[in-house]
C-alpha positions as CSV (number, residue, x, y, z in Angstrom):
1,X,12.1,-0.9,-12.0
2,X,8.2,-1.0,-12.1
3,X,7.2,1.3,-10.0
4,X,7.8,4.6,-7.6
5,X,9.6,4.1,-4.2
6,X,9.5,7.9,-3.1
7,X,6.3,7.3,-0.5
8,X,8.8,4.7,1.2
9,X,11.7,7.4,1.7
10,X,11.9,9.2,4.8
11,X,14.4,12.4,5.5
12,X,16.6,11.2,8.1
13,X,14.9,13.8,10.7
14,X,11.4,12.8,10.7
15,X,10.4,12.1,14.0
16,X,9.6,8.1,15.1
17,X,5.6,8.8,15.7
18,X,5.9,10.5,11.8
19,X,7.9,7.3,11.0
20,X,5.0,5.3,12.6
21,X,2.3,7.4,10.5
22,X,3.7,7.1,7.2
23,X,4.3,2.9,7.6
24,X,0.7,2.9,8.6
25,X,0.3,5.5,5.1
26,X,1.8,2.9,2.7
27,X,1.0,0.4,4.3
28,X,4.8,-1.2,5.0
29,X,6.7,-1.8,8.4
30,X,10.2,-0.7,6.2
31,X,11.5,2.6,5.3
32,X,14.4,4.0,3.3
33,X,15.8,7.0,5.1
34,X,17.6,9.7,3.5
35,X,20.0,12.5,4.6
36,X,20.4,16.1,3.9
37,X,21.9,15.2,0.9
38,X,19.0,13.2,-0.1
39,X,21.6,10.0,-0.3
40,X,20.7,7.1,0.8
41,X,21.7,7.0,5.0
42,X,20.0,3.4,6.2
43,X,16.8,1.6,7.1
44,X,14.2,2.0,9.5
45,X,11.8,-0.9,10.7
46,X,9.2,-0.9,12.4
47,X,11.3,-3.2,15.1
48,X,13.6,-0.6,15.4
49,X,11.5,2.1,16.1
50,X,9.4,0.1,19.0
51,X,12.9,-1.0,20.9
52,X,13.6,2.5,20.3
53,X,10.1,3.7,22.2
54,X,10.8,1.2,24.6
55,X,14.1,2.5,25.8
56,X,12.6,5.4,26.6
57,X,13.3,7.4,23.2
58,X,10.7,10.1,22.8
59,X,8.6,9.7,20.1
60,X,9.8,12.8,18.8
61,X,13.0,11.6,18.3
62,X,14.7,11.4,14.6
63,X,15.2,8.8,13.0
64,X,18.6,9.1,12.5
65,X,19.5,8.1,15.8
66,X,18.2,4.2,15.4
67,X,19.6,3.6,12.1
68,X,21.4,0.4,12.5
69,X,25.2,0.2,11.7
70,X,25.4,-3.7,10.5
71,X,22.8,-2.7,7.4
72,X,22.8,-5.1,4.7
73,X,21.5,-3.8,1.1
74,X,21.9,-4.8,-2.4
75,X,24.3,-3.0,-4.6
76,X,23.6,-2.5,-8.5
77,X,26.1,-5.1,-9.7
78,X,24.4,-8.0,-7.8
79,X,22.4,-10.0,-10.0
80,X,18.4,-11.2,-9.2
81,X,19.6,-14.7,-7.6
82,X,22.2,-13.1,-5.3
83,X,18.9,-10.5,-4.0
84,X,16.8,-13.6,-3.8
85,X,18.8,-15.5,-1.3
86,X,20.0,-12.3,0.2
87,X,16.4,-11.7,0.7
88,X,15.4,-15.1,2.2
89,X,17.8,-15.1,5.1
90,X,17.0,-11.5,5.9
91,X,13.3,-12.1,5.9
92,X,13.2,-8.1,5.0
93,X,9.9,-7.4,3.0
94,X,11.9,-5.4,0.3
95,X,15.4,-4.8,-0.5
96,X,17.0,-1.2,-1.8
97,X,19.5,-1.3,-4.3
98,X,22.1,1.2,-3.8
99,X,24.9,2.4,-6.4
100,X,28.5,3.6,-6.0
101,X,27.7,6.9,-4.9
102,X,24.7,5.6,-2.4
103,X,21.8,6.6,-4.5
104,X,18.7,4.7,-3.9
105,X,18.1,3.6,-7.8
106,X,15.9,0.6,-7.4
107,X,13.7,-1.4,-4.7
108,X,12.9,-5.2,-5.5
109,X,10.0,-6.6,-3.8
110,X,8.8,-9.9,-2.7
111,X,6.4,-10.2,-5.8
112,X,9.1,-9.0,-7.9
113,X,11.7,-12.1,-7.3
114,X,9.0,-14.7,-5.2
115,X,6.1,-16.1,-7.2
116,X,3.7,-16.0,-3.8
117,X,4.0,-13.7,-0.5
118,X,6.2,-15.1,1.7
119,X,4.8,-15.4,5.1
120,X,6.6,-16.6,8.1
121,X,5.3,-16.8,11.5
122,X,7.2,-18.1,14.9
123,X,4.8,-20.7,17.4
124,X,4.2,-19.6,20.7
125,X,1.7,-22.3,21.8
126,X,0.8,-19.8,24.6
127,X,-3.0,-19.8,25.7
128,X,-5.5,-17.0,24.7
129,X,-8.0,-15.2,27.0
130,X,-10.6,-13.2,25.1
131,X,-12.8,-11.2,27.0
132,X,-16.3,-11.6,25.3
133,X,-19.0,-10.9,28.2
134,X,-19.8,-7.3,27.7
135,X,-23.2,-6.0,26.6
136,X,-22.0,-4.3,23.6
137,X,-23.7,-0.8,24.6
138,X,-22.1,1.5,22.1
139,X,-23.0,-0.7,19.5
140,X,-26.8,-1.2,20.1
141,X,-29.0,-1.7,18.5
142,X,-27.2,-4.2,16.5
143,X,-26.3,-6.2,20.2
144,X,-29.8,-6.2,21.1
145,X,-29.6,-8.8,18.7
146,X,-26.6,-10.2,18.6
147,X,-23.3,-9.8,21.0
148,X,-20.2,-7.9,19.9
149,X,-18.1,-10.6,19.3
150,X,-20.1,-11.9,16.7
151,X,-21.2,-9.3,14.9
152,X,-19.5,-9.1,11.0
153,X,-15.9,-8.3,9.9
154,X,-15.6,-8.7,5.9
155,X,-16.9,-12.4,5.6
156,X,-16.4,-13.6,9.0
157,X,-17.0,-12.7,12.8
158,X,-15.0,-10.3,14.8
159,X,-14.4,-13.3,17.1
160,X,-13.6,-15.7,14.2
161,X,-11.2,-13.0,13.1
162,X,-9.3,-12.5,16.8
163,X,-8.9,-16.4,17.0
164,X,-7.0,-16.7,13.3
165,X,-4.9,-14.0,14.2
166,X,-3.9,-15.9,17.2
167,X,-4.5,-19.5,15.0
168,X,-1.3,-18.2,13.0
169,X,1.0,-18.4,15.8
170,X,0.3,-21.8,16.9
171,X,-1.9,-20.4,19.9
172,X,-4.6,-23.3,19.4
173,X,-6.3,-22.6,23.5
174,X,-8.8,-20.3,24.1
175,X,-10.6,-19.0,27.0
176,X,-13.5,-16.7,27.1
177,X,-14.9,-14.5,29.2
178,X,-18.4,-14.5,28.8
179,X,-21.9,-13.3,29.9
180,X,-24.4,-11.8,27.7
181,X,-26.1,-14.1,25.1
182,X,-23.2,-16.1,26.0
183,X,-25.3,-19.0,24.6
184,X,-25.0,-17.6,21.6
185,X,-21.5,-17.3,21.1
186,X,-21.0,-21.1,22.3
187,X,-23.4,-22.6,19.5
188,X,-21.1,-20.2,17.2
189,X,-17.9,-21.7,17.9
190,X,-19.9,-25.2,18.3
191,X,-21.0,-25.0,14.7
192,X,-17.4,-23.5,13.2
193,X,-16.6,-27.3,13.6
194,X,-12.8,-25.9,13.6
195,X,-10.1,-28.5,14.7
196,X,-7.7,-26.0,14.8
197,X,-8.7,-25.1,18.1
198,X,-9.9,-25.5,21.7
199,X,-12.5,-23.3,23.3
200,X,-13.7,-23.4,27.0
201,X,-16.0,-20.7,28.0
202,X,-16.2,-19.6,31.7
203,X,-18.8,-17.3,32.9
204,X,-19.1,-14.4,35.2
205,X,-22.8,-14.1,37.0
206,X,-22.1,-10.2,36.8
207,X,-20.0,-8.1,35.4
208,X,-16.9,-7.6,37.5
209,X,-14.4,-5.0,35.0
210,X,-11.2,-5.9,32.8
211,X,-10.0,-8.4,35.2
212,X,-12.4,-9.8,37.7
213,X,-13.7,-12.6,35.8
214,X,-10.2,-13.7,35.0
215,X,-9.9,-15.0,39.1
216,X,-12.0,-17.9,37.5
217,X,-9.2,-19.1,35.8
218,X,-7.1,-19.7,39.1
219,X,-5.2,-23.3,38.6
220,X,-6.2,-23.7,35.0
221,X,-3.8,-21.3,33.2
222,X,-0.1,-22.4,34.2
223,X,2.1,-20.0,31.4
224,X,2.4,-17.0,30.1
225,X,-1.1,-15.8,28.5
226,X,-2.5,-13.4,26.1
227,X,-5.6,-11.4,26.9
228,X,-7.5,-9.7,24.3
229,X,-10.7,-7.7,23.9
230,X,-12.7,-8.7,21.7
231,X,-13.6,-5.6,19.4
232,X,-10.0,-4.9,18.5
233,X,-8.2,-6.4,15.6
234,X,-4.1,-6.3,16.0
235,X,-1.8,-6.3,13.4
236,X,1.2,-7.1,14.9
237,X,4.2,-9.8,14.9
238,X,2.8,-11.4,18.2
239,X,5.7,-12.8,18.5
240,X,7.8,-10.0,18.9
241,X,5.3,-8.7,21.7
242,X,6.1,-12.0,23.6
243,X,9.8,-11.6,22.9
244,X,9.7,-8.4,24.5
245,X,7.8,-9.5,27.7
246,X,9.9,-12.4,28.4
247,X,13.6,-10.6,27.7
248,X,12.1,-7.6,29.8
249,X,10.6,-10.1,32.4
250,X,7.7,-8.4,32.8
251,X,5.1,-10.0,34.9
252,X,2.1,-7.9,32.5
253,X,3.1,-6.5,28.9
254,X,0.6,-3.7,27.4
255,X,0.2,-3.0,24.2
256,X,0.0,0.4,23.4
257,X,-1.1,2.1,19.7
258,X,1.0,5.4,19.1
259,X,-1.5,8.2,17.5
260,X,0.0,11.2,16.6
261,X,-2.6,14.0,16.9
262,X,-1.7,17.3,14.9
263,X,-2.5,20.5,16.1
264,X,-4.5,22.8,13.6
265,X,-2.9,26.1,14.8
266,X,0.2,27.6,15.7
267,X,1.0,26.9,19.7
268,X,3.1,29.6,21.7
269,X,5.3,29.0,24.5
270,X,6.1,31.8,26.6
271,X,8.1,33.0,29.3
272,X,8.5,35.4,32.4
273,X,6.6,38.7,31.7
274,X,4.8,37.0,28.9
275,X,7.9,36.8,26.5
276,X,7.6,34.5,23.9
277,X,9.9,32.0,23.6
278,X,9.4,29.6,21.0
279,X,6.2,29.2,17.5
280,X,5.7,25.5,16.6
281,X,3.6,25.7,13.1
282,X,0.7,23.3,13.4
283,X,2.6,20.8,16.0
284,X,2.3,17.2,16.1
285,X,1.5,15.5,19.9
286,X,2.5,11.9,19.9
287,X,0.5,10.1,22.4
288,X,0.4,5.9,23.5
289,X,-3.2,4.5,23.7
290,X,-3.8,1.2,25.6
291,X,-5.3,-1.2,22.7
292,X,-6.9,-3.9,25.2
293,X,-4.6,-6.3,24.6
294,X,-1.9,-7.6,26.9
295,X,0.7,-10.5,28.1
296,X,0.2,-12.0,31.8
297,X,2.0,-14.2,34.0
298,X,0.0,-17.7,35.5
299,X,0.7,-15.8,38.8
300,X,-1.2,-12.7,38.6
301,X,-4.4,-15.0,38.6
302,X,-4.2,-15.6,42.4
303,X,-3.4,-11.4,43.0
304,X,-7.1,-10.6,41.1
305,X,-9.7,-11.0,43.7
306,X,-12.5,-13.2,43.9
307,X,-16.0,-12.0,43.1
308,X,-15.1,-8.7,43.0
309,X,-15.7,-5.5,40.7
310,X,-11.7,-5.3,39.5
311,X,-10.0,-4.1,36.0
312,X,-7.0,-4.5,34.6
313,X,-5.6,-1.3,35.3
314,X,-6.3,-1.7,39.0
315,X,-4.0,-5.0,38.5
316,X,-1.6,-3.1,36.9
317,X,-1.4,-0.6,39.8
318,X,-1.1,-3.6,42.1
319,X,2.1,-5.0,40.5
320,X,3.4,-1.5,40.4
321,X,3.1,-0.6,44.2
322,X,4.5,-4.3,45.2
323,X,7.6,-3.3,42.6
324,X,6.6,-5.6,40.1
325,X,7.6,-4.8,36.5
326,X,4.9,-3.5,34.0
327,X,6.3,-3.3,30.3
328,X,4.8,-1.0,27.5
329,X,5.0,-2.4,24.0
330,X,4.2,0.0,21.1
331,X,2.7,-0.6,18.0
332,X,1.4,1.7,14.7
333,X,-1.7,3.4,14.9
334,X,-3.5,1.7,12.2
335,X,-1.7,-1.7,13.5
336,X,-5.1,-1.7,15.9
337,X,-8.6,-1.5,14.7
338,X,-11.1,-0.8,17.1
339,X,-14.9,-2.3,16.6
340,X,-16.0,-1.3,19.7
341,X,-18.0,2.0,18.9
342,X,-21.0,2.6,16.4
343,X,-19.3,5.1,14.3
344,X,-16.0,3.2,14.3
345,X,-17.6,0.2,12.8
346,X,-19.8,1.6,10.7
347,X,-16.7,2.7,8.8
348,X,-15.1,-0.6,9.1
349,X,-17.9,-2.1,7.5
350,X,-18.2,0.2,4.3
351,X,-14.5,-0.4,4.0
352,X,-15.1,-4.3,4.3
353,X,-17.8,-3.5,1.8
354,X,-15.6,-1.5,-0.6
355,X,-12.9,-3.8,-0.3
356,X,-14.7,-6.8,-1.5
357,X,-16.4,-5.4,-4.1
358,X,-13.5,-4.8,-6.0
359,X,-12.5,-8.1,-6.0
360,X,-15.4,-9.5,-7.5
């Protein structure tokens, strides 16, 4: 073996947010998970941990309760081509390799058996919404000049960046909601000379929230659609997300970043006459924050109102009091990254920055 594993085992009673936070840590959407005995006990992907959030497991559930039973590993007498192939109909992103007595003695990776990352994505061919027409506020005074959407992200535009996200899943139709220097963001796409995709831009006179421009689109959208802000970057399997919204038959899907927020003191929970009943050390609080990206039916079109000030959480309360279904799906924290404050991007930028510079 070439190199440590121990950042990519968990103890089998670390909560799923922790599980969430230490993917996002080391950067994988795989974990080993260990028991009291500090043997090997399963896997934990990041798949199982959102079907687990969306069952309604709290996210301070352990781990241990979503290992799957039907695991599939590699044992220390199995030679490299039998791991390969093992490997390659998995599609797993590393393999353990276990002994007799379930120790955890070696992990082969990708790069370790596969000359070139192996990268596999499933085509939707579903349409793309990208809201563009806001004024940018809390990043001015950079969209005084130019509008959000095309500001820089490493060598490219945040915009450019959305649409080969979506570019990798066959979604080759975009729409966008524009308004502000919306000129601007047409001669962009104009001049990308891209024949990956379409683009069609429609344009609201004023701004009318989240939702209202997307009346505009009445009789033109006909399937299932994404909708996406356009200062947020998502790394997610967007397939999986549409998975989940058709198998749930959602008529809207959210999609939902879990942060865990630790508390820097000990909390106290007390009782009747002021009896204490329970010390949490330094606690974490799990919380699901909406990322501004989502999964509509072609039917909700005709429920947003016309030429009216409407967002996408006043839709959402719509299909909700009719008894429509709304589905949550979650994803890591660092899975979104958010452009869409001055502070927020400054930091993306000198990452961007640092990132390239050690490349050269």
């Amino acid at each position: 073996m070439n190199r440590s594993f121990n950042n990519l085992i968990i103890d089998e009673n670390t909560s799923l947010a922790q599980a969430l936070e230490h993917m996002d840590k080391v950067r994988h959407k795989l974990l080993n998970v260990s028991n009291s005995e500090g043997k090997f006990a399963g896997l934990i992907t990041i798949g199982d941990i959102q079907r687990a959030i969306i069952s309604g497991n709290s996210l301070q559930s352990p781990v241990k309760n979503f290992i799957r039973e039907d695991l599939v590993v590699a044992k220390t007498d199995d030679n490299k081509e039998e791991i390969k192939e093992l490997m390659l109909k998995l599609r797993t992103e590393f393999m353990p390799v276990i002994d007799s007595q379930n120790n955890l003695v070696n992990i082969l990776f990708w790069e370790d058996i596969i000359p070139s990352k192996f990268k596999s994505f499933t085509p939707l061919n579903i349409p793309v919404v990208i809201m563009a027409g806001g004024f940018g506020t809390r990043l001015r005074p950079l969209t005084y000049i130019i509008p959000k959407p095309l500001l820089p992200y490493g060598n490219k535009s945040i915009l450019e960046n959305i649409i080969e996200k979506f570019l990798d899943y066959s979604c080759n139709q975009f729409w966008l909601s524009v308004n502000y220097k919306a000129e601007m963001i047409k001669f962009y796409l104009d001049n990308l000379h891209d024949k990956r995709f379409t683009f069609e831009l429609f344009t609201e006179d004023q701004p009318q929230g989240t939702a209202g421009s997307l009346s505009l689109l009445r009789g033109k959208i006909n399937s299932p659609f994404f909708v996406s802000n356009c200062d947020i970057l998502i790394d997610q399997d967007y397939a999986a997300i549409y998975e989940y919204h058709k198998k749930a038959k959602n008529e809207l899907t959210v999609v939902v970043s879990v942060k865990n927020y630790r508390i820097p003191y000990g909390t106290i929970e007390s009782g009747e006459n002021g009896e204490l009943l329970a010390i949490k050390e330094k606690p974490d609080l799990p919380f699901m924050i909406n990322c501004g990206m989502y999964i509509l039916e072609p039917h909700l079109l005709e429920e947003i109102p016309q030429n009216t000030f409407f967002h996408l959480t006043d839709l959402i309360e719509k299909i909700k009091q009719r008894g429509g279904r709304v589905g949550v799906f979650p994803i890591s924290e660092k899975s979104m990254i958010d452009i869409g404050e001055w502070e927020l991007y400054m930091q993306l930028l000198n990452k961007s920055h640092s990132a390239q510079s050690t490349t050269v």
